[in-house]
C-alpha positions as CSV (number, residue, x, y, z in Angstrom):
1,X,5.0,20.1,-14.1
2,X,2.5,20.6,-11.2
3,X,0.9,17.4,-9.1
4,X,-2.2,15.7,-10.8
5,X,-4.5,14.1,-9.6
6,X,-7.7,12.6,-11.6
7,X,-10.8,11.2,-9.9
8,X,-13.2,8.8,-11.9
9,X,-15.2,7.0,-10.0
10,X,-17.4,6.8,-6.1
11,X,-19.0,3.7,-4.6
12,X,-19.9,4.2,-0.6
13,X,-20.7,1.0,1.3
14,X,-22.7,1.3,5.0
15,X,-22.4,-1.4,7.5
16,X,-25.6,-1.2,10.4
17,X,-27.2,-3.0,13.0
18,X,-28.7,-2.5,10.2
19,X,-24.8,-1.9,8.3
20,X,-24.6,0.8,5.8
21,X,-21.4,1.7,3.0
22,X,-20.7,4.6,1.5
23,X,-17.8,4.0,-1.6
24,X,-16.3,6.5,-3.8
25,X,-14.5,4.9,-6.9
26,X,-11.9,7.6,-7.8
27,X,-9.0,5.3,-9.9
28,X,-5.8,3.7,-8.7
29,X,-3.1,1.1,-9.3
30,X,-2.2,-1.0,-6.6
31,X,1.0,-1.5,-5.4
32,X,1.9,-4.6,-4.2
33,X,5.0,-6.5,-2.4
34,X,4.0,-9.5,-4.8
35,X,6.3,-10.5,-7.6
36,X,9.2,-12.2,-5.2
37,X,9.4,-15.0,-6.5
38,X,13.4,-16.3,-5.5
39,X,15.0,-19.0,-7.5
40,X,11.8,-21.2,-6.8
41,X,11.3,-22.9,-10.1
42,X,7.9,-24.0,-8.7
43,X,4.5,-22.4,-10.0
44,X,1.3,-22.9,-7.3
45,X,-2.1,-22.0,-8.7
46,X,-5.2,-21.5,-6.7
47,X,-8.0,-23.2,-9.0
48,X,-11.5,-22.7,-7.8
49,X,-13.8,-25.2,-9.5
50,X,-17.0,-27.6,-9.0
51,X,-17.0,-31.3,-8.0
52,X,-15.3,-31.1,-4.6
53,X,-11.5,-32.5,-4.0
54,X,-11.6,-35.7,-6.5
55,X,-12.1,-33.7,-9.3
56,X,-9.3,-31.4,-8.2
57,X,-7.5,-34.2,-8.1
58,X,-8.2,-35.4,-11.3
59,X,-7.7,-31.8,-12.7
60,X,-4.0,-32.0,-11.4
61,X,-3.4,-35.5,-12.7
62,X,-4.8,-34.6,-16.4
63,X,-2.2,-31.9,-16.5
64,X,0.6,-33.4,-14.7
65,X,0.5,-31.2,-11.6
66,X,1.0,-32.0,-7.8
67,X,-2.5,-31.6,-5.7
68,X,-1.6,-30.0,-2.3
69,X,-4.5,-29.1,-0.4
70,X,-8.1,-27.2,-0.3
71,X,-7.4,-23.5,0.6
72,X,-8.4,-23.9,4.1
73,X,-12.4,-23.7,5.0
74,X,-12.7,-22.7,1.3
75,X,-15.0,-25.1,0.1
76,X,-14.0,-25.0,-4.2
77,X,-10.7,-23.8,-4.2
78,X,-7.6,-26.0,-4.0
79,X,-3.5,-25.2,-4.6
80,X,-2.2,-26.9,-7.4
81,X,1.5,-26.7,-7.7
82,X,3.7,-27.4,-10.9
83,X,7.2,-28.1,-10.8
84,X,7.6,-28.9,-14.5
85,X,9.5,-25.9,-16.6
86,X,7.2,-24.8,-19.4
87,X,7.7,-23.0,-22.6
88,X,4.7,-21.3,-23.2
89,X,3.1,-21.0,-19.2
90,X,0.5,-18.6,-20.2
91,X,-0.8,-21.5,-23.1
92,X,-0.9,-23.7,-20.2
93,X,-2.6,-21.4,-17.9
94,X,-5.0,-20.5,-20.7
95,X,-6.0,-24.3,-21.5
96,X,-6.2,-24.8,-17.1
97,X,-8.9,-22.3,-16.9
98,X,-11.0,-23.7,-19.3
99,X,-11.0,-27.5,-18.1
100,X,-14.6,-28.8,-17.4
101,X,-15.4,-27.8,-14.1
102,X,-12.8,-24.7,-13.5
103,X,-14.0,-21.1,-12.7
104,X,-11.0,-19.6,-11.9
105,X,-7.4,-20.0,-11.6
106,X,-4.8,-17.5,-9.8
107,X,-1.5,-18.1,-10.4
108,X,0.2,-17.6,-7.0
109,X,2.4,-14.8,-6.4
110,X,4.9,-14.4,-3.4
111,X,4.6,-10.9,-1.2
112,X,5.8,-9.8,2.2
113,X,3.7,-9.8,5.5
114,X,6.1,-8.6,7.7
115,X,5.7,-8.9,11.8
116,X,4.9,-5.7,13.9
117,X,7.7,-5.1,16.1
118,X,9.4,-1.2,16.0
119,X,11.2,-1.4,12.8
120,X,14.8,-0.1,14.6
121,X,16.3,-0.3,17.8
122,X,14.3,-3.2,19.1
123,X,15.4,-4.2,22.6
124,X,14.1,-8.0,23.4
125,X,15.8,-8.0,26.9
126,X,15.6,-11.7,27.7
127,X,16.3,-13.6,31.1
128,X,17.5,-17.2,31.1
129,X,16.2,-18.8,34.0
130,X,13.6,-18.6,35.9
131,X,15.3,-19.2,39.6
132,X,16.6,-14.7,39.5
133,X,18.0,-13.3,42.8
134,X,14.6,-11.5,44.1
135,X,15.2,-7.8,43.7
136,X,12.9,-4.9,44.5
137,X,11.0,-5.7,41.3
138,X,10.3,-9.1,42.3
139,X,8.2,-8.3,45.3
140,X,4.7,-9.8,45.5
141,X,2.3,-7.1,44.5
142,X,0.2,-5.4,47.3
143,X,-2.5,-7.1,48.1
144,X,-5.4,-5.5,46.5
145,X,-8.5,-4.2,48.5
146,X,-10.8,-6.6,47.0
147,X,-9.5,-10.0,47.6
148,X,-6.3,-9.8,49.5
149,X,-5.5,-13.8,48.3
150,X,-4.9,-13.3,44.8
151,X,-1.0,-13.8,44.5
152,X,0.9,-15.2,42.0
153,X,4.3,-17.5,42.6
154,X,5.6,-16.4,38.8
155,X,8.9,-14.8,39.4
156,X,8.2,-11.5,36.8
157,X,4.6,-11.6,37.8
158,X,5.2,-8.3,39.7
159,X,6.7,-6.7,37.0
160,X,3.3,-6.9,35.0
161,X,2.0,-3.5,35.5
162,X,-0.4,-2.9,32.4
163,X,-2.4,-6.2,34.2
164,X,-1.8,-5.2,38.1
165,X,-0.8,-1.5,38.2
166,X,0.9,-1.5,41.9
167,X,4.4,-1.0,43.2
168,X,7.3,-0.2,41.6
169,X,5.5,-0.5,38.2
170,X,2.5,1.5,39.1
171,X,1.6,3.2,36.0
172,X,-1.7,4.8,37.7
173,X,-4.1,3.0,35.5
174,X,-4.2,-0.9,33.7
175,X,-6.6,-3.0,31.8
176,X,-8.7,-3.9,34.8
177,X,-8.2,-7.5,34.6
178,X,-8.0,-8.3,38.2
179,X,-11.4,-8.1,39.1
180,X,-11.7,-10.6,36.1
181,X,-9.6,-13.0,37.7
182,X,-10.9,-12.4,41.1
183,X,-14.2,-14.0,39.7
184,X,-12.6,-17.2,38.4
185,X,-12.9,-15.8,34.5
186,X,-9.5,-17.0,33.0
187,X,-10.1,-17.7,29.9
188,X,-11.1,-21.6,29.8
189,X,-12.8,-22.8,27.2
190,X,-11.6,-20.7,24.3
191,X,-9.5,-21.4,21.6
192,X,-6.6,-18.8,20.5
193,X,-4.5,-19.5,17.5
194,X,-1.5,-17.2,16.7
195,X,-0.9,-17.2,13.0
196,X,2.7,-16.3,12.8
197,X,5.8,-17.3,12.6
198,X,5.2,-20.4,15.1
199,X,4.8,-21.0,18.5
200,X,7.3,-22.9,20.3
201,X,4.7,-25.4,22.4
202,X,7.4,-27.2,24.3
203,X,7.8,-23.6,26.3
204,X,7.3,-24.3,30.0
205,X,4.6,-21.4,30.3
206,X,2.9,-22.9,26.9
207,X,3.4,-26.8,27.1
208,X,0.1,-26.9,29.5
209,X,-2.3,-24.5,27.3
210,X,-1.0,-25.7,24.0
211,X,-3.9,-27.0,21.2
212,X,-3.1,-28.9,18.3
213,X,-6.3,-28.9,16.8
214,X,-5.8,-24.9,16.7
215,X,-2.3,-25.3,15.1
216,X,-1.0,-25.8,11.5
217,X,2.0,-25.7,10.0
218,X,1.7,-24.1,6.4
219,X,5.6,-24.0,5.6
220,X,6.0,-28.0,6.0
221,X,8.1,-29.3,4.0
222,X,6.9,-32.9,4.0
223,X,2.9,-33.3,4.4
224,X,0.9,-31.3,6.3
225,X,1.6,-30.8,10.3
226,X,-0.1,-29.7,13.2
227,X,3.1,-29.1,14.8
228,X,4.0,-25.2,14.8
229,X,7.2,-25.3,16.0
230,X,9.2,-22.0,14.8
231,X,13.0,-21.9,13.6
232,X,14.5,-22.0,16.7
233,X,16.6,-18.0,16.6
234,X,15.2,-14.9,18.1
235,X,14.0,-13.7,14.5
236,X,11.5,-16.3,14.9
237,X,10.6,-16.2,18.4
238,X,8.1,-13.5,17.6
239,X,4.4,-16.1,17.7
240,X,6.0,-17.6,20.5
241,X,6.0,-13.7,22.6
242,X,2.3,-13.4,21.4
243,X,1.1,-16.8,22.3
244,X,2.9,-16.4,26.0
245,X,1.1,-13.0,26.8
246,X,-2.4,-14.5,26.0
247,X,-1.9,-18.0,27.6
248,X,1.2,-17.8,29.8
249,X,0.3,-20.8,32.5
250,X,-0.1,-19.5,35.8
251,X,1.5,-20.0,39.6
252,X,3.8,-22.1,37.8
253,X,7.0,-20.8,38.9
254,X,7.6,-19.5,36.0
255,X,8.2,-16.3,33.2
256,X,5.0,-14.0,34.2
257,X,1.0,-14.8,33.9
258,X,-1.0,-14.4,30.4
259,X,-4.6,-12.6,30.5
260,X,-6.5,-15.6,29.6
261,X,-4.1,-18.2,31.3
262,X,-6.7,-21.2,31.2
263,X,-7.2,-20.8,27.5
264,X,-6.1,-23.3,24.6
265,X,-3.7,-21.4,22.8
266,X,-2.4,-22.7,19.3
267,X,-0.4,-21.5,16.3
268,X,-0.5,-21.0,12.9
269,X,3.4,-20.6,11.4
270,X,2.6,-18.9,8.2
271,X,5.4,-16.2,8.7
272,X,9.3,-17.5,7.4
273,X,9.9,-15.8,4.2
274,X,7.1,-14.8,1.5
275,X,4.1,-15.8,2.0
276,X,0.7,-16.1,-1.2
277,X,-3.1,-15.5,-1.1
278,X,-3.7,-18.8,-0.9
279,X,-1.6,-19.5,2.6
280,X,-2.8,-16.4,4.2
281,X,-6.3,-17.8,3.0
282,X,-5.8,-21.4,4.6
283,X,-4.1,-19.7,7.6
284,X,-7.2,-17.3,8.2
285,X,-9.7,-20.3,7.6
286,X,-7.9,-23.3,9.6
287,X,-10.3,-25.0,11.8
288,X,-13.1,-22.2,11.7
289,X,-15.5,-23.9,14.0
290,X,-13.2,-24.8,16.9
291,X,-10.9,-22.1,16.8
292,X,-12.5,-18.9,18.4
293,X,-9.6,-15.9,18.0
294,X,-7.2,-15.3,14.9
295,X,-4.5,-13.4,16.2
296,X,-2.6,-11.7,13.9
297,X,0.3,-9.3,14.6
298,X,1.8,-9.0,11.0
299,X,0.9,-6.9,7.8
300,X,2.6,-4.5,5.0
301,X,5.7,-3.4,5.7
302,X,5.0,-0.2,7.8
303,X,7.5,2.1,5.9
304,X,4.8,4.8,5.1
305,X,5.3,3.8,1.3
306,X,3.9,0.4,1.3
307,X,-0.1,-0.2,0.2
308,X,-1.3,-3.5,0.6
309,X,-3.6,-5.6,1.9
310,X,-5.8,-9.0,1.8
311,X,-5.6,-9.6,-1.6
312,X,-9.0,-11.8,-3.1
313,X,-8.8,-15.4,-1.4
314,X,-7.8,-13.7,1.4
315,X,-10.7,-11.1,1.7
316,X,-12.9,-14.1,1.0
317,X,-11.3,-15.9,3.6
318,X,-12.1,-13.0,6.4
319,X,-16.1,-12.8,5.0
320,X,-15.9,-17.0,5.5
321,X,-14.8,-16.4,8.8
322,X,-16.9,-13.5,9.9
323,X,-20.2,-15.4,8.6
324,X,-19.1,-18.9,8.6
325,X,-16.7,-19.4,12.0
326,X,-17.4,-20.3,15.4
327,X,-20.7,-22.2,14.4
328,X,-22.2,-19.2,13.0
329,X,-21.1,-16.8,15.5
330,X,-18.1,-15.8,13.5
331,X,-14.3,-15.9,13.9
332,X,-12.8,-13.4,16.2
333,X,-10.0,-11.6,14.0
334,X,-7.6,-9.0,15.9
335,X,-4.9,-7.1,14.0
336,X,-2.2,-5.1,14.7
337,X,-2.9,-1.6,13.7
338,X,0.8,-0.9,12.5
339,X,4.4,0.3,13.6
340,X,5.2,2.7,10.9
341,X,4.6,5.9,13.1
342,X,8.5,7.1,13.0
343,X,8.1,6.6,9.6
344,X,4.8,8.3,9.2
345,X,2.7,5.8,8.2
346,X,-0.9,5.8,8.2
347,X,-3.1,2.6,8.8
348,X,-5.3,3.5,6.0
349,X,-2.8,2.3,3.6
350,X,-3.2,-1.0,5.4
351,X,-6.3,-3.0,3.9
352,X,-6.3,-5.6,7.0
353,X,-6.9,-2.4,9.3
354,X,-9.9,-1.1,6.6
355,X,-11.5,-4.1,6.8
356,X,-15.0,-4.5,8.6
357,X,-13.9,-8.1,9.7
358,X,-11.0,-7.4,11.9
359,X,-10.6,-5.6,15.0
360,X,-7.8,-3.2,14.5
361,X,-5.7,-2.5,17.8
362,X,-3.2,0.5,18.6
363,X,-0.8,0.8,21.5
364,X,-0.6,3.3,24.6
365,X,2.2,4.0,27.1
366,X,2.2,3.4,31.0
367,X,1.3,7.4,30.8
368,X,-1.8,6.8,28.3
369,X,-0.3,8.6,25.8
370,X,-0.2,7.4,22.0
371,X,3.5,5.0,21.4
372,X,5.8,6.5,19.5
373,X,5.3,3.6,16.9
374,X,2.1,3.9,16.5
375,X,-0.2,4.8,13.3
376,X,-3.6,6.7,12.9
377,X,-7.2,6.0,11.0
378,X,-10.2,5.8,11.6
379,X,-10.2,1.7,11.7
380,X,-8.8,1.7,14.5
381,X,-11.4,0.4,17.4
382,X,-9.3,0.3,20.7
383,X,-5.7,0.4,22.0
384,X,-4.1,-1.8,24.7
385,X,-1.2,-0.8,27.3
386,X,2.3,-1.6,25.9
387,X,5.8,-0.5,26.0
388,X,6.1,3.3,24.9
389,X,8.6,2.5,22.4
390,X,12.1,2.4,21.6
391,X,14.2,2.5,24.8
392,X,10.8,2.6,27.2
393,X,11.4,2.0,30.7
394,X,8.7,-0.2,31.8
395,X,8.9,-4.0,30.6
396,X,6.1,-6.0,29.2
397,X,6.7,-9.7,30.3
398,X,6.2,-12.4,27.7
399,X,8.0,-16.1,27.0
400,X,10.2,-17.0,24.3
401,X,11.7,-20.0,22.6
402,X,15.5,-19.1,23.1
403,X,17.1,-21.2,25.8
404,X,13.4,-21.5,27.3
405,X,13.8,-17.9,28.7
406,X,11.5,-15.1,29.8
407,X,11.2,-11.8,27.5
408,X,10.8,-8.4,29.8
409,X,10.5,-6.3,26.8
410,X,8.2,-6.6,23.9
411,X,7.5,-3.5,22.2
412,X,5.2,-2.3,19.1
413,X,1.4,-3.1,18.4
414,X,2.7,-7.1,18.2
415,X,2.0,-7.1,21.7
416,X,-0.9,-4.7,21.6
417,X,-2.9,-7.6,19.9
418,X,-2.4,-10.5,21.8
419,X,-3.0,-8.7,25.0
420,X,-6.5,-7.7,23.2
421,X,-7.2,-11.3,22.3
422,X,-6.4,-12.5,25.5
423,X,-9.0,-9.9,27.1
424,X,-11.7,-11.1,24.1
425,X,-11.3,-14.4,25.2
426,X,-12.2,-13.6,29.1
427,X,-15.1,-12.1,27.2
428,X,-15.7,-15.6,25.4
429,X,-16.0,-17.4,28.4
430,X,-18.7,-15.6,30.0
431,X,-20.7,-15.3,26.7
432,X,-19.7,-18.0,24.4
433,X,-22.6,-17.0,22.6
434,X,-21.8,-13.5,20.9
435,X,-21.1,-12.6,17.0
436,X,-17.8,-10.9,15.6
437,X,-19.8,-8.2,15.6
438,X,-21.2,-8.3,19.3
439,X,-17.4,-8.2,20.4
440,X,-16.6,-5.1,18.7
441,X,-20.2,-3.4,20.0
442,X,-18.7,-4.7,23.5
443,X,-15.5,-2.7,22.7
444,X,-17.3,0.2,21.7
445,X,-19.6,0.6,25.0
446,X,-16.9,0.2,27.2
447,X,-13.4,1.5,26.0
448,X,-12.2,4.1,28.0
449,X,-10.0,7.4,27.7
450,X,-6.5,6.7,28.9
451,X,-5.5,10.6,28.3
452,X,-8.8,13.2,28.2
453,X,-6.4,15.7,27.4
454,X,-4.5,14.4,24.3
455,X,-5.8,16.3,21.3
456,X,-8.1,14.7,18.7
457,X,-10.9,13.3,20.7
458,X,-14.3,13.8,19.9
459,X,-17.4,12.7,20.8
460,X,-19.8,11.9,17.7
461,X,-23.9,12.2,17.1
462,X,-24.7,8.7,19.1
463,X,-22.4,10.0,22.3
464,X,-19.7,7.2,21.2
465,X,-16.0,9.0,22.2
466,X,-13.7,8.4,18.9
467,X,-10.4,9.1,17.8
468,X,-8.0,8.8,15.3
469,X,-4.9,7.3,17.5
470,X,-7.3,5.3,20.3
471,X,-10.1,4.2,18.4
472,X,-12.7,4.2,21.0
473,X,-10.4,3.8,23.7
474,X,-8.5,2.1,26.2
475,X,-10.1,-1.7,26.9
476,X,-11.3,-2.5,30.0
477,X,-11.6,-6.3,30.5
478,X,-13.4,-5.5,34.2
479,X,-16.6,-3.7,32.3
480,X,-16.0,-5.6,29.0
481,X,-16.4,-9.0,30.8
482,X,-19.5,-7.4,32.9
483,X,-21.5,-6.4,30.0
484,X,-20.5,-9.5,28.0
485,X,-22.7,-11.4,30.7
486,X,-26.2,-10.1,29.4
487,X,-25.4,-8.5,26.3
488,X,-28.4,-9.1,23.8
489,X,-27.2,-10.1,20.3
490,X,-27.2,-7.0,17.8
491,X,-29.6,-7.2,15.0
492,X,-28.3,-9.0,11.3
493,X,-26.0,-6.9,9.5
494,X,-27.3,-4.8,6.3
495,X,-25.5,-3.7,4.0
496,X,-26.4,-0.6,1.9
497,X,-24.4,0.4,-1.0
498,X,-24.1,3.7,-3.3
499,X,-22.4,4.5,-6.6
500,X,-22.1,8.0,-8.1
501,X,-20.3,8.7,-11.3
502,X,-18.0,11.8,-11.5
503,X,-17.1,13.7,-14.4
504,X,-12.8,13.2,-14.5
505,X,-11.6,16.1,-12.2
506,X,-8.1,17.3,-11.8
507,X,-6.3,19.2,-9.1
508,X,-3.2,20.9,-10.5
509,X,-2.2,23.1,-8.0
510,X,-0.3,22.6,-3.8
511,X,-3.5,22.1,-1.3
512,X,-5.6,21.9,-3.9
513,X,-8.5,19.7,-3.4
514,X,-12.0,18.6,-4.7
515,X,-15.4,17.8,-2.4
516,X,-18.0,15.2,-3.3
517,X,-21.2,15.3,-2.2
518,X,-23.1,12.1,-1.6
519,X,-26.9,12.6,-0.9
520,X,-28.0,9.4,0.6
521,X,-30.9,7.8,1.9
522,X,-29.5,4.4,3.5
523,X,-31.5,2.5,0.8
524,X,-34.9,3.4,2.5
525,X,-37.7,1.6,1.9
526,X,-35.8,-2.0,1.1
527,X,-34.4,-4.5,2.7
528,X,-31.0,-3.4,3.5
529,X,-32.7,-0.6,4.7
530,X,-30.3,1.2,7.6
531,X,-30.9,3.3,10.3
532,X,-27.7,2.5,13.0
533,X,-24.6,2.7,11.4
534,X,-21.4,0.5,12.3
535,X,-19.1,0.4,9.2
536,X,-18.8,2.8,6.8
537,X,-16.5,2.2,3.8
538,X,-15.3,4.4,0.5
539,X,-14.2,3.3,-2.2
540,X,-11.7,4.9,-4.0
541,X,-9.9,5.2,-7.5
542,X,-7.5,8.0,-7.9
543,X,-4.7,8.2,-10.5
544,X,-1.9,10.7,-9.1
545,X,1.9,11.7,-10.0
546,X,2.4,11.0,-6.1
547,X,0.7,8.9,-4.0
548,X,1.9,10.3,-0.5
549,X,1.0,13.8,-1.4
550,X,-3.1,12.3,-0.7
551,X,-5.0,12.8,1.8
552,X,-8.8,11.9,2.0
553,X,-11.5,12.7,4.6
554,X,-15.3,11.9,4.9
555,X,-17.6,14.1,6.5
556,X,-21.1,11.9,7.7
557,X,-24.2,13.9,7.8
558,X,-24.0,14.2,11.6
559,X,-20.7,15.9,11.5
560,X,-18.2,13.5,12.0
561,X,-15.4,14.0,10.1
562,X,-13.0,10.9,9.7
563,X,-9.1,11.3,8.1
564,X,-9.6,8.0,5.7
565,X,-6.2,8.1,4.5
566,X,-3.0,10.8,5.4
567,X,-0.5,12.1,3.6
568,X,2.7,9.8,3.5
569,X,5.7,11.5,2.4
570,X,7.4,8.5,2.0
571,X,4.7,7.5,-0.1
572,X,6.5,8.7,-4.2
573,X,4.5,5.8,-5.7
574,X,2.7,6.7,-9.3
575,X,0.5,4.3,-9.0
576,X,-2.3,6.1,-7.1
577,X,-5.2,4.0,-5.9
578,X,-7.3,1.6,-7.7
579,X,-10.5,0.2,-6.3
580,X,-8.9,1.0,-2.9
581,X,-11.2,0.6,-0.2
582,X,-11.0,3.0,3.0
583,X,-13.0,2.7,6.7
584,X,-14.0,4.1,9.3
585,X,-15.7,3.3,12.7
586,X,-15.7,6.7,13.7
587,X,-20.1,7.2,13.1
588,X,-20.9,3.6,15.0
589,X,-24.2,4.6,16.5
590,X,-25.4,7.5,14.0
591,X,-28.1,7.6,12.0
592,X,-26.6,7.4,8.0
593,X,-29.4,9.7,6.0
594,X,-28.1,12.6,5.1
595,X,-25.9,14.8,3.1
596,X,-22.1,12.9,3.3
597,X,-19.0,14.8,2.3
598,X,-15.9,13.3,1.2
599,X,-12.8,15.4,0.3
600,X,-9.8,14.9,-1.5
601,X,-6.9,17.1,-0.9
């Protein structure tokens, strides 16, 4: 029996300066990680409902359940848990929902968020101490043209080439951060929190930066805690290794120097096991107006047959954030694009990546070139220097939590993330004043091309330089940091939306395909009226024999064709997609009127 595929539906969503969407609803069943649910006996529910915490805790009492906590900055949901075994759970659930007061209650299921390190082979080469024999590789750095007093006593300082490409590292190009430095910008003043498996704060290179405002520990068994000390084994070591390359102290004597190594750095642990909405959602939310940057170097499993993503509390969580955080300003949210290149994966199957809230970051080699690891979409925005991959030759200098040691190799986009966070928060300091959505013009504007001649770069209608492995490049703290100084605040977002129905269409036959075409006007004449696009979103319901065999492209008016989602032939799920939303930041800048074209292959 040939492949089927059947199309039912298109909504497009446009995000501008003015924001514009485009969405195509096409249908699709999710599939999920969620359903683990171990030999827990105990049931959590997240109950949204009216009258603030008293009357959630009167709900609990009335039906003999344990209040835990409000769902982080979400102001009328709370987690409920019930450890009492039930005969009829769905009679109980039923009568929940309907108490005075109660709009909704989720049932909370378990599902995997696993971290993003190179799913084999992973070398985490790891020195003990500090006081090393100086070798060739521990020379000082040359001194550099423009200030020849800016030295570091950190014993693997001269080993970080992707910050200070010189010597025996020199790599030819880094992320510009000296001249950053040079000018006293270090980060101070802004507030990182890794949400992760931990961070171990006692870390000599930590202890100094460490915040426990910005940290929370979600998987306490006794009360809630500030304190996000990890399991203390190198399979959770991993928020430690992110924390250190932001915030590493510097000219102690010690492991190697962070980007931003005057910032408070906190941690979330959220990471030992299966996670729920609800945790991710309280995690996300913590401390939204002193808290600056969420990083987050975690996601679906990256196995190119996984599809997953912030499920509802969660995407609520990330609007919260976006609108809500930093005073206003919004919550900084960087995400690891993904690891599951060897397997190949494709970010677009990863709904953290497709969402307009996060800044999705990939990871280059010494030699600019794309790492092995890494996965392509159009969400991407920008791509940080790390190790090339399995086996790579050049180390990437971080601190762990085992024996209080020094890490010389941290591969996949887990480090690609921190080291973007860390060159966001240099940004912070000079302009505490910009939006989520002013850091991610700043990226745009001044990303660079690592490689000109890797394949797949193109320039699109507003002269912006996009692709589908770099995003819009390389970042460059140096000009990111310059710009950031007098950058005037973008216009309020808009958001224009479009639906259009589609008679059921099915494509029987190998490289078959069908074309929509969406005539649109970016909601001209109203309020959400667009004319510079950032965002653009589709919306997709597909129902298909095999998932993997999809692929999905949009076509803007302008010419810019983005590869929403690629074939994944890993990917034999029947579940095809269901109210599945794709993104891509490939027309930032264009005008949206016009004739768009999306194709599904």
């Amino acid at each position: 029996m040939p492949n089927s595929y059947r199309f039912q539906g298109l909504k497009c969503s446009m995000f501008g300066a003015v924001l514009l969407v485009l969405g195509c609803l096409l249908q699709r069943n999710l599939v999920t990680t969620e359903g683990h649910r171990g030999t827990n006996r105990h049931v959590f529910y997240a109950v949204q409902m009216d009258g603030g915490t008293g009357a959630a805790r009167a709900l609990a009492k009335q039906h003999r359940l344990e209040f835990i906590q409000r769902v982080g900055s979400l102001e009328d949901v709370y987690t409920l848990r019930d450890s009492r075994g039930r005969p009829d759970r769905s009679t109980f659930e039923s009568r929940l929902s309907t108490a005075v007061g109660v709009q909704q209650v989720q049932r909370q299921h378990a599902h995997y968020r696993n971290k993003r390190v190179p799913l084999t082979g992973l070398d985490l080469r790891t020195t003990h101490s500090s006081q090393r024999r100086e070798s060739a590789s521990d020379r000082q750095p040359e001194e550099s043209k423009s200030d020849q007093s800016l030295t570091f006593n950190d014993p693997l300082w001269p080993m970080q080439w992707e910050l200070f490409a010189q010597g025996e590292y020199n790599s030819g190009f880094d992320l510009n951060v000296m001249p950053v430095w040079i000018n006293n910008i270090t980060g101070d003043g802004v507030v990182v929190s890794i949400i992760d498996d931990g961070v171990d704060h006692t870390n000599k290179d930590l202890e100094k930066n460490f915040e426990a405002l910005a940290s929370f520990d979600l998987l306490a068994s006794h009360g809630l805690s500030h304190d996000p000390m990890p399991v203390r084994d190198k399979d959770n070591s991993h928020g430690t290794r992110c924390a250190g390359e932001v915030a590493m102290e510097a000219n102690n004597s010690y492991c190697g120097v962070g980007i931003a190594f005057n910032a408070r750095i906190g941690g979330i642990r959220l990471l030992y096991g299966p996670v729920t909405d609800a945790m991710e959602a309280t995690a996300l939310t913590f401390n939204i107006h002193f808290i600056d940057i969420y990083v987050c170097s975690w996601g679906p499993r990256d196995d190119g047959a996984t599809m997953d993503g912030p499920h509802s509390l969660t995407a609520r969580a990330l609007r919260l954030g976006a609108h809500k955080g930093r005073g206003g300003k919004g919550s900084i949210f960087v995400w690891a694009a993904g690891n599951g290149g060897m397997h190949r994966d494709h970010c677009g199957a990863d709904g953290y990546v497709n969402s307009i809230y996060n800044i999705a970051i990939g990871a280059v080699s010494q030699t600019g070139r794309p790492a092995s690891f890494g996965e392509p979409c159009p969400g991407v925005m920008a791509v940080t220097l790390t190790e090339s991959g399995v086996g790579g030759s050049l180390p990437l200098v971080t601190v762990t939590n085992i024996d209080d040691g020094c890490v010389t190799h941290f591969p996949g986009t887990s480090s690609a993330g921190p080291i973007a966070a860390g060159i966001l928060a240099l940004t912070l300091e000079v302009n505490p004043e910009l939006t989520w959505r002013d850091a991610q013009h700043l990226i745009a504007a001044t990303a660079k091309i690592p490689d000109p001649k890797e394949t797949g770069w193109t320039i699109n209608a507003a002269g912006y330089h996009v692709h589908h492995r770099y995003g819009f490049g390389l970042l460059d703290a140096g000009l990111m940091v310059q710009q950031a100084v007098h950058f005037n605040a973008v216009a309020p977002q808009r958001k224009c939306m479009q639906e259009c129905t589609l008679h059921p269409t099915r494509i029987l036959s190998p490289g078959g395909g069908v074309s929509v075409n969406i005539q649109s006007d970016a909601c001209l004449g109203s309020t959400n009226e667009i004319n510079t696009l950032e965002h653009v979103q589709v919306r997709v319901s597909i129902n298909t024999v095999c998932r993997g065999d999809l692929s999905i492209s949009l076509e803007s008016p302008a010419g810019t064709v983005s590869l929403l989602l690629d074939t994944r032939p890993n990917d034999a799920s029947t579940a095809g997609l269901k109210n599945w939303t794709l993104m891509t930041v490939h027309c930032w800048g264009e005008q949206p009127r016009g004739l768009w074209t999306l194709q599904v292959r």
